[in-house]
N, C-alpha and C positions, 0 to 999 in steps of 0.2 A: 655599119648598116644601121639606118634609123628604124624604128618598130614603132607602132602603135603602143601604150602601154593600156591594158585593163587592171582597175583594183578590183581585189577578191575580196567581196565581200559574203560574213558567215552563214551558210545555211541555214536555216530554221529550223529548228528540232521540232519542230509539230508535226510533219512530212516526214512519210519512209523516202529516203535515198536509196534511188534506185541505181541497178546499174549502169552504168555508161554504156551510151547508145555507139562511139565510135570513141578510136583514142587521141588522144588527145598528144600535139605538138612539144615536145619540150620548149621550156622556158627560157625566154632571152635573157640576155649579160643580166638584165635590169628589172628581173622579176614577173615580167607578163606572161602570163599563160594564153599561149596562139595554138588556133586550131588548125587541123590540117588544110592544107589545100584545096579548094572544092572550086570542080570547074564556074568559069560565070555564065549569067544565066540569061539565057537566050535574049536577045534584042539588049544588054548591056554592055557596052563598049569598056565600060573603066570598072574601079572599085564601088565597092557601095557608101553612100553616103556615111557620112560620120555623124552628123546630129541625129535626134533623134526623128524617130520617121512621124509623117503627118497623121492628125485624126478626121476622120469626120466630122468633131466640132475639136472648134477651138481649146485647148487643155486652161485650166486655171490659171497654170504657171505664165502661159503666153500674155495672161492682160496687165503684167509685169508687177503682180502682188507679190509681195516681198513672203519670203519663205520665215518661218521662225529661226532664231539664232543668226540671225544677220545674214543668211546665204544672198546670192544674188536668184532673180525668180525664174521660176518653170521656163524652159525656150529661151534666156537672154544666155549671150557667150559668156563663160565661163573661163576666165584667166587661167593658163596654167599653174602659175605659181600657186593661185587660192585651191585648184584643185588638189593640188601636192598638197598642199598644207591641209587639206579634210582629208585625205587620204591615208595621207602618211606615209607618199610615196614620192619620187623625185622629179622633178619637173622632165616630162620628155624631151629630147631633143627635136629638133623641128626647124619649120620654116621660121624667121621672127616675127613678135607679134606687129600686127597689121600688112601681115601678107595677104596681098589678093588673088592666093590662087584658090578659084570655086571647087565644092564639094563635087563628086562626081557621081552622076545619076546612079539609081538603083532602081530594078524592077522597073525602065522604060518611063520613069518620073525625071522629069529636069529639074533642076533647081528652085520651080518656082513651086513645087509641094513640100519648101519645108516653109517654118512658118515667118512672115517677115522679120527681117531685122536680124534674126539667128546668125551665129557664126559658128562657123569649124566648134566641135567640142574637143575634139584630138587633134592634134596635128595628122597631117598625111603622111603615111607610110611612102617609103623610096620606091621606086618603082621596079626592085628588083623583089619587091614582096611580092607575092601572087593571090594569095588568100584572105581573105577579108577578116577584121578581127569580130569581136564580142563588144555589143553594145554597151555602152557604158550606165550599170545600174545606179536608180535615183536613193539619195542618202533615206533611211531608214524615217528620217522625220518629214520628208516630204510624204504627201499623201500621191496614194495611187492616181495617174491621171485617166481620165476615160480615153480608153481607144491608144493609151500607150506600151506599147511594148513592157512586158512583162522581164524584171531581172531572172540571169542566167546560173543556174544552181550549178553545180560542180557535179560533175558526172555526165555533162552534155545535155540533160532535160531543164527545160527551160517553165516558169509557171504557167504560159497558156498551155500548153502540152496538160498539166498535172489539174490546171484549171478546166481543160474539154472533159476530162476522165469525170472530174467531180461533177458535170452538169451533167453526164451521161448517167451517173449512178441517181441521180436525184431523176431524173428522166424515169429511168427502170425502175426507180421505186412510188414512183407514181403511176406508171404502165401497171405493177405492180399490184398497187392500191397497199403499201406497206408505210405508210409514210406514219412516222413516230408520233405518240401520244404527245400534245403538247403539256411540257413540263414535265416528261421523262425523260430517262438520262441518253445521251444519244450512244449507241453501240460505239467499242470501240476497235476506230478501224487503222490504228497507227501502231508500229512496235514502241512507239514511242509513251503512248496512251498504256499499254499494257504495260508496261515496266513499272510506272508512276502509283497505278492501282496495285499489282503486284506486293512495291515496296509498300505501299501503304498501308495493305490489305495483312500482310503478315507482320508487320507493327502491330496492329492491334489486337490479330490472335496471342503474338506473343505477349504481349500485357499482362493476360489473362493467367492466374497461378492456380486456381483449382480448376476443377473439370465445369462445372457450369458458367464460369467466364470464359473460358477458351471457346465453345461451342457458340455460347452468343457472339463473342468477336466474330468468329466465321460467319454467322447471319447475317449481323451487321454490317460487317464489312462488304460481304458481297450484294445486299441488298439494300437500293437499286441499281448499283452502281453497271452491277454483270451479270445478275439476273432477276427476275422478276418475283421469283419465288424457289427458296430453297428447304430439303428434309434432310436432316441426317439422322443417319442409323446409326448405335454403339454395342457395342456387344454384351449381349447381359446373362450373369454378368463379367464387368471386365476383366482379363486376365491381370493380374499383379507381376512384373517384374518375369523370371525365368516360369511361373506356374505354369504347366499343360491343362487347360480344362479337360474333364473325363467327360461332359455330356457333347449332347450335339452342339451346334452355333446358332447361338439365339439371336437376330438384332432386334433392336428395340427403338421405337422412332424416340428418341431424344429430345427432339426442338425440330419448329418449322417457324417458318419468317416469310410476308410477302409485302410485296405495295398494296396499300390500301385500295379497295374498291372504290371508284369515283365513277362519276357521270363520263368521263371521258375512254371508260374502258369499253363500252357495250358491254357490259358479261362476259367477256375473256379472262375471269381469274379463275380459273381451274377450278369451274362449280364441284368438282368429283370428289378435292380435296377438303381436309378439315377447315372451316374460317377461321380459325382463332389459333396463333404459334403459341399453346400452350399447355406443357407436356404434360400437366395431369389430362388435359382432356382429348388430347391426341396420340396419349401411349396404346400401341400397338404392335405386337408382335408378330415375327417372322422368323420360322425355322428355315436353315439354308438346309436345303438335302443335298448332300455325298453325291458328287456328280451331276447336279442339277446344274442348269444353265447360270442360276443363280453363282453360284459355288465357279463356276469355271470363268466369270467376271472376275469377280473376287478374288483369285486366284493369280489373274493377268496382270493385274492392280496398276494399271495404264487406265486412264479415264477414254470412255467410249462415247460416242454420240447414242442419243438413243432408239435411230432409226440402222443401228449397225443390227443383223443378224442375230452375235450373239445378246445384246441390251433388248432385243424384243422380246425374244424368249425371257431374260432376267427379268423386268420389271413387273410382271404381272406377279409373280414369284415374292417381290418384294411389296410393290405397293397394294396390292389386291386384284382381281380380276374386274371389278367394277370400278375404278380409276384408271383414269384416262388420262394421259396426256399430250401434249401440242406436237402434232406431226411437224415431220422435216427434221431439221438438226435444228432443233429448239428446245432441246435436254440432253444433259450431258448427265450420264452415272459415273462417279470418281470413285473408285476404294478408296478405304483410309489404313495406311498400312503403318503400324506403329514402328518398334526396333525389332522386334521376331515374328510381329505376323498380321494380319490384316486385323483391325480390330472395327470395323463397322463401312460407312459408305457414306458419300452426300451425293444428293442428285438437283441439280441446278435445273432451272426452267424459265422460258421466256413464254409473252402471253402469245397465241399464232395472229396477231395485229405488231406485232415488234419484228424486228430483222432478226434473222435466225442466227445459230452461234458462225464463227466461221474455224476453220481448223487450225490457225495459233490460238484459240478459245482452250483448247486442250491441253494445253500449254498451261496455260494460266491453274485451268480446275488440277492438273496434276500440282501444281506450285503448292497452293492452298490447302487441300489436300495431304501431301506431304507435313507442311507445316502442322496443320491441324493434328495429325496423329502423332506427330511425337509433341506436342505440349500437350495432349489428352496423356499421353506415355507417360510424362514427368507429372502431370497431375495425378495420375493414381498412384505413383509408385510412393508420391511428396505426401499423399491422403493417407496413404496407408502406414507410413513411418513417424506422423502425427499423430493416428490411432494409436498408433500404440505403444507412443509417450502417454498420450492421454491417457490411457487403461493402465499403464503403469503406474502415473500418480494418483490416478483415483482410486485402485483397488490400495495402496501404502497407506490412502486416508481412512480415516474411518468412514463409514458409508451413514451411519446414523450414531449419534449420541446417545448414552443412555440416561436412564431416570433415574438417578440415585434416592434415598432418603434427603430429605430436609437441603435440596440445591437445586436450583434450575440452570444449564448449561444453552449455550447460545455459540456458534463458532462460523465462521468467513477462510476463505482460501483464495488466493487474489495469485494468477500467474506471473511471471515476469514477462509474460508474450502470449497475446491470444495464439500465435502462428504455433505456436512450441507449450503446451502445457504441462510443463515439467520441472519441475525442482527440488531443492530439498531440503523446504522447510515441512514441518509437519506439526499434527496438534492429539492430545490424547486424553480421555477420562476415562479410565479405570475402576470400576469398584472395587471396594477393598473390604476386609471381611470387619464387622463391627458397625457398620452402615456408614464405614468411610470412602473416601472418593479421592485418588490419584487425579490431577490435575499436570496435564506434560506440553510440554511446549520446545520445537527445537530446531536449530538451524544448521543444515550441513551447507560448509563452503562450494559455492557457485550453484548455477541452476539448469544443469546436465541431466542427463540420461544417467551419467554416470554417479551424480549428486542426490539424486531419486532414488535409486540401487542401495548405496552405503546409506540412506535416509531410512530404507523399509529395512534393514536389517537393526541397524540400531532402535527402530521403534519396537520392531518385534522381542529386541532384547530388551527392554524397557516393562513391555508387557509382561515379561516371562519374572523378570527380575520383581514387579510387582505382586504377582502372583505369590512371591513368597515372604512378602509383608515386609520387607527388609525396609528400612528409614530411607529417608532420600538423603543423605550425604552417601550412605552403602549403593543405594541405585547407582548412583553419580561416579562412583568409583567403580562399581564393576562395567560401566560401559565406558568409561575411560580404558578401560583394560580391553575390552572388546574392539575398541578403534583401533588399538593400535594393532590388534592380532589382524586387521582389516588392510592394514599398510602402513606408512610411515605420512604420509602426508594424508591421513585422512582427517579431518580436523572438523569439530563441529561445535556450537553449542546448545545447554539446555538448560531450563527449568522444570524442575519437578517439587512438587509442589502436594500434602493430602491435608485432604480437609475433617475434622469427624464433627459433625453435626451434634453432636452430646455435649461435650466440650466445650463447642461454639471455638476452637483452639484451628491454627493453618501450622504446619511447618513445611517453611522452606530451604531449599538448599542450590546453590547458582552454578553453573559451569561457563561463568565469561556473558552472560543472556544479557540482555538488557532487564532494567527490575522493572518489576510490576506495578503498577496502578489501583492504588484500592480507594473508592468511590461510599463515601459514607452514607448515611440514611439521608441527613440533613443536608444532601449537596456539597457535602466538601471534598475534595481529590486529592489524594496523594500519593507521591513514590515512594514508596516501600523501601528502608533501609536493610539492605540483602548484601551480605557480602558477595565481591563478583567471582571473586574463583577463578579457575584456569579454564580454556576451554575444553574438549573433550578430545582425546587423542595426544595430546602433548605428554603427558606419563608422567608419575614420580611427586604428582601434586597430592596436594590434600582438602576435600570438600568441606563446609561447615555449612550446618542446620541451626536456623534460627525459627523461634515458636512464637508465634505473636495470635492476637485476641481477633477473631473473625467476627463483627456481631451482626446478629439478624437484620436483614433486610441491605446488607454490604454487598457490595458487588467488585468483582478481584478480575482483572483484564489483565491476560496474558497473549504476551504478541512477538514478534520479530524485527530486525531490524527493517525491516523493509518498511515499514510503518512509518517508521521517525527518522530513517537518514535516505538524503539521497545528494545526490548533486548539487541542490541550491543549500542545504542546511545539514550541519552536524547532526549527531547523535542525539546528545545533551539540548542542544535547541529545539529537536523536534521531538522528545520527550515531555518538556516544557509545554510545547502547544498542543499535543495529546493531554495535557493536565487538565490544560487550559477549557480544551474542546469537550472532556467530560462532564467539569462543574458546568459549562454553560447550558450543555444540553438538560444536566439533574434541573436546573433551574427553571426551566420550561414547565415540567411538570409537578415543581413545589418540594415543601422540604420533609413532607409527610408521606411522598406516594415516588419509590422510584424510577426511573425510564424503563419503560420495557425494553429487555435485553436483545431482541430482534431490529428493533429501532435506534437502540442503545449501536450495536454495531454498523449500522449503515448510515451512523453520525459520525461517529469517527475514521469511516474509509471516506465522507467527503473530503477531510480534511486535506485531502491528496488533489492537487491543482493539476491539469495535463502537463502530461511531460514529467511528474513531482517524483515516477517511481522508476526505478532501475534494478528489484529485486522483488521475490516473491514475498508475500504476504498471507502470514497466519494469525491467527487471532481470535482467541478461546476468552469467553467471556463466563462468569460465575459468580450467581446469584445465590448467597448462602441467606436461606430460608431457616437452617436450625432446625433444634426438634427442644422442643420447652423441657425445663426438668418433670414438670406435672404429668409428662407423656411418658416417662421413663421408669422403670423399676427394674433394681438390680437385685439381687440375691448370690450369697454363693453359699453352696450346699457342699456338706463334706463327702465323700468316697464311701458310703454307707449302706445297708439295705434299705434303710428307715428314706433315702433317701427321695426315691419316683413320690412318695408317699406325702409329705412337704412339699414340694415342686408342684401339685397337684392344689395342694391348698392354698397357696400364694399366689399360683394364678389365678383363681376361684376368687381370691378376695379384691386383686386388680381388674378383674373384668367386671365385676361387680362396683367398684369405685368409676371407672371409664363408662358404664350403663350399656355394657355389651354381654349380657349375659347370654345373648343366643348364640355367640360362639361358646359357651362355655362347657362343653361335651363334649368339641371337637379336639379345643384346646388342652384340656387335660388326660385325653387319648393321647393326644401328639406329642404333650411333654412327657408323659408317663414312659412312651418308648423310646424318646432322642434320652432320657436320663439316664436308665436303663443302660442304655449301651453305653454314655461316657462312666457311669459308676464302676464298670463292672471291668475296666480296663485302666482307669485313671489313679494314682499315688497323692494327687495334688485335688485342694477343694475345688468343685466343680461353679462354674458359671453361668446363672440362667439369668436373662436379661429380657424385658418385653416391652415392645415401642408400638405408642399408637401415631401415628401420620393417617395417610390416607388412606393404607392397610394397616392392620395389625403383624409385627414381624415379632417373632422369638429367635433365640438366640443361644445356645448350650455349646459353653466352651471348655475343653478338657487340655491335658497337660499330652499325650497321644496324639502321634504326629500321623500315623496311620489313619488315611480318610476311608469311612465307610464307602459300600456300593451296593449297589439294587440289585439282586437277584434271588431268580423265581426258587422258592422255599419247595422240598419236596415232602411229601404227605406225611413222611415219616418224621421228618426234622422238628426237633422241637423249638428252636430260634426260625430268626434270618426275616421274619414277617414286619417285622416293624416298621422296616423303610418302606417296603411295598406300601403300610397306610400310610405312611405323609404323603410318600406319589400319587395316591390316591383323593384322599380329602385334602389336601394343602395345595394351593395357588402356585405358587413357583417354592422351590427349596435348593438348597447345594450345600455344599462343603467344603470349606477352603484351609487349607493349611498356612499355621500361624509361627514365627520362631520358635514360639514357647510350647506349641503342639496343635488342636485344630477348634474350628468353629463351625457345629452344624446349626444350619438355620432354618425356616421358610415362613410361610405367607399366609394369611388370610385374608378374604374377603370382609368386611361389614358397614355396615347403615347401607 
């Protein structure tokens, strides 16, 4: 049996496919899909014609213009075999070519309504076929002809069919008076159109890694695309992770977004609402009450239209009772429901001159929505687990520097990741008693949470270990011993490092650190020959101290690796270019005035090109200022009665040598009773020491390792009152324990 053959050509994904209007015929030997039988139609005696049927005017293709790509034109016959061959399907069987049997009228037309010259496009079916086939649709690169039959979609509806629908809706929405703003977006009326937006639209919430790019992504995204103006609410504030909040549910309008007001809207942008999407000046709060309609949205966490029952009651609840918005289904309220509970809402809006939403619209705001609250989810859970990396490393560091005697201190902290600020490098200055100054610098292996952790125990043992004056090869070794009680792989290194300003003397001691940079008065830079040591945690080593000359107006840059090695250059190379980068900056400012050590450090972090660092970065800068010997006077007084008595008159003749005589009442009260107490306990000659800087400090050191303390004397005691006057008249004071036994000090005010 001979058949008609039709190619099937693909649907267009811009059109819903609809259901099939009837079913359709199975397929012959040779692929054609024939529909069923359908009786013929009154006053037709045969089949229906096989070219295509006549227009009103003549079609393009008829004046025999050649089609692009060599086809033959619009209305001339069409070989089979050329058709096969566009097709890609196999030439019908049939009459042979140049038979003359005529096409057979259709709809009470004879042969002379098709258009001259035309011949058969199909061959003719046998005559035991009954039912007519499917016109044969025009190749994709020819253009549509006027008044031609429209190709046949799969499922039985054909494009005039889908085309009467679209003039009817443009019809109604001119009956309407709804017809779209020109140059806004057109509604979307295809499942195909929402999938597109969809995927798109949660691309770019997802992008978003803290909480205020996610919420813009949602604005953006959906505006103008799918609605004309959006609010959303968050909860404030928002729950963390498993947390119950204990008060009521606060939302908080967050962000708002619309299209701008133009000449073409007439005042349809929601005069009621805020103009401006921006959250300082549109935050507004809203309690949900228990049970309120509010609360029973919210609850349903399905997005609603906002003319449903329960969203009318809600939104006055949420937006305020004097905001209005666009009747019909032209606002949709979405909860946003994170992983355990609803954690705010958005409410979409269209202007009432736009097409309202339609009900796969809820579809879409539940999509969004969804997505929206769980990347809000991972946002705060990601914010909160950042906070408090962050509060970990910065409570480890020091918060402020101190101001020792005769040094000015300058120090930088550079993370290995804005995203993560944690790790476990660390820096430290210490006072120490004699008006000297610990100087700490140290790197624990990687830059973890967990590198942060073993970083603050080892500094705090550092602290504790300086405290009791011990040399830095003894620091160095007892936090060698300290790591390892810490684990077997906890590895780190340091430099420690004290300065005494009397002296003008540094000793240092290395555990593996990179060495120091000492920066002379005259501009010239160098590394400091430091033995390197083991690092800290490996056991069984032995530290060494070397004592070299610090002199006034030197500045001593202690730093990390992270400074001078990374990926493009060694250790030793970019130690060199730090040398390099200090004498050139000294040189800016001459060989008589140093760089200021504020500026000094934010010279040496440029030397770091993008991309240049792969590890954190510390870096304690010291500027030893000295204390001249003219400023200094030592004494040491024997363990004697005679002793307050001398001490009294020594500092009388040095304040009178410095022309500060109007401390000199206070001062000889104060030394008279710091003396007192070391004479009166001490075996070994006692040490009084008085320094002028910018205060006046005294200094009474004894062989008595036992440190005094403050407390209130009662009427009867004949001691105990001494310390109460320094806490009283003296600026700051303390007492620190030395190897050799202690040193009480404190302070004066003068000029």
């Amino acid at each position: 049996m001979d058949s008609t053959r039709v190619t099937e050509h693909p649907t267009s994904h811009e059109r819903r496919q609809p259901s099939a209007v009837r079913p359709t015929a199975p397929a012959d030997p040779r692929g054609a899909l024939l529909r069923p039988p359908e009786p013929p139609v009154q006053g037709s005696p045969g089949l229906p014609a096989q070219g295509r049927p006549a227009a009103t005017s003549a079609p393009a293709g008829a004046t025999g213009m050649p089609v692009p790509d060599g086809r033959a034109p619009v209305g001339s016959p069409v070989p089979a075999d050329a058709r096969a061959a566009a097709t890609g399907t196999p030439a019908a069987s049939g009459p042979p070519a140049g038979s003359q049997d005529p096409p057979a009228p259709a709809g009470g037309h004879g042969p002379t309504d098709a258009p001259a010259g035309s011949g058969p496009e199909h061959s003719q079916p046998s005559a035991t076929e009954a039912g007519p086939h499917r016109p044969r649709p025009a190749p994709e690169s020819v253009p549509a002809q006027a008044g031609a039959e429209a190709p046949v979609h799969q499922g039985g509806k054909d494009r005039r069919t889908e085309d009467r629908r679209m003039e009817d809706r443009r019809a109604e929405d001119r009956r309407t008076g709804q017809i779209p703003v020109p140059g806004a977006p057109m509604p979307m009326r295809r499942d195909g159109d929402r999938l597109r937006f969809v995927g798109a639209a949660t691309r770019r919430i997802a992008r978003g890694i803290d909480l205020d790019e996610i919420v813009m992504g949602l604005c953006r995204a959906t505006v103008p695309t799918f609605s004309d103006a959006i609010l959303v609410y968050l909860r404030d504030p928002l729950p963390v992770g498993d947390e119950r909040p204990t008060g009521p549910v606060v939302l908080r309008l967050r962000r708002t977004d619309r299209i701008p007001e133009d000449r073409d809207t007439e005042g349809f942008l929601l005069p009621a609402l805020q103009p401006e999407p921006d959250v300082g000046i549109t935050a507004e709060l809203c309690t949900v009450r228990p049970g309120g309609a509010l609360n029973e949205v919210l609850r349903g966490v399905r997005p609603v239209f906002a003319d449903a029952p329960a969203a009318r009651a809600a939104l006055p609840e949420l937006i305020g009772e004097d905001v209005t918005v666009p009747g019909g289904q032209r606002a949709i309220l979405a909860p946003l429901r994170g992983r355990r509970r609803v954690i705010g809402a958005a409410l979409f809006l269209r202007r009432p001159d736009r097409p309202a939403f339609e009900t796969d619209d809820l579809l879409v705001a539940a999509q969004l929505a969804t997505h929206s609250a769980l990347g809000i989810d991972k946002a705060v859970l990601y914010g909160r687990e950042a906070y408090i990396a962050d509060e970990l490393q910065r409570t480890m560091l020091p918060e402020t520097l101190p101001r020792p005697t005769g040094v000015r201190l300058a120090s930088r902290y550079l993370p290995a990741a804005e995203t993560a600020r944690v790790g476990g490098d660390w820096y430290d200055a210490i006072p120490l008693p004699g008006s000297r100054v610990a100087l700490v610098v140290g790197d624990v292996m990687g830059h973890s949470m967990t590198s942060a952790a073993i970083m603050g125990q080892l500094r705090t043992t550092a602290q504790t270990l300086a405290g009791l004056d011990l040399p830095p090869q003894e620091v160095l070794h007892h936090l060698d011993e300290q790591a390892q009680r810490l684990g077997t792989d906890r590895m780190a290194t340091c430099l420690y490092a004290v300065y005494d300003p009397v002296a003008h003397r540094i000793t240092i001691a290395n555990a593996g650190h990179p060495p120091p940079v000492l920066l002379h008065l005259g501009g010239r830079a160098e590394v400091l020959r430091v033995p390197p040591g083991a690092p800290i945690g490996v056991g069984g080593v032995d530290f060494e101290a070397v004592e070299l000359d610090a002199p006034a107006g030197a500045t001593l840059l202690l730093y990390t690796d992270g400074l001078v090695e990374s990926r493009l250059r060694d250790v030793w190379t970019g130690i060199e270019q730090l040398r390099e980068r200090i004498a050139a900056t000294a040189q800016l400012t001459g060989p008589d005035h140093p760089p200021p050590l504020e500026a000094l450090c934010d010279e040496v972090l440029d030397m770091l090109g993008p991309g240049d660092r792969d590890d954190d970065i510390a870096l304690l800068a010291a500027r030893f200022d000295g204390i001249a010997p003219s400023d200094v006077a030592v004494w040491h007084l024997e363990p004697e009665d005679a002793a307050p008595g001398r001490a009294r008159r020594l500092a009388r003749k040095a304040l009178s040598r410095w022309d500060l005589e109007e401390l000199t009442d206070s001062v000889e009260l104060l030394v008279s009773e710091v003396v007192t107490n070391a004479v009166r306990y001490a075996s070994r000659p006692v040490t009084l020491r008085l320094l002028r800087t910018d205060v006046l400090r005294c200094e009474v050191g004894d062989d008595v390792p036992q440190l005094p303390r403050l407390r209130q004397a009662r009427a009867t005691d004949e001691g105990g009152r001494g310390l109460y006057l320094v806490n009283k008249l003296a600026r700051r004071w303390g007492a620190t324990r030395l190897s050799t036994g202690k040193v009480v000090w404190f302070e004066l005010n003068h000029g």
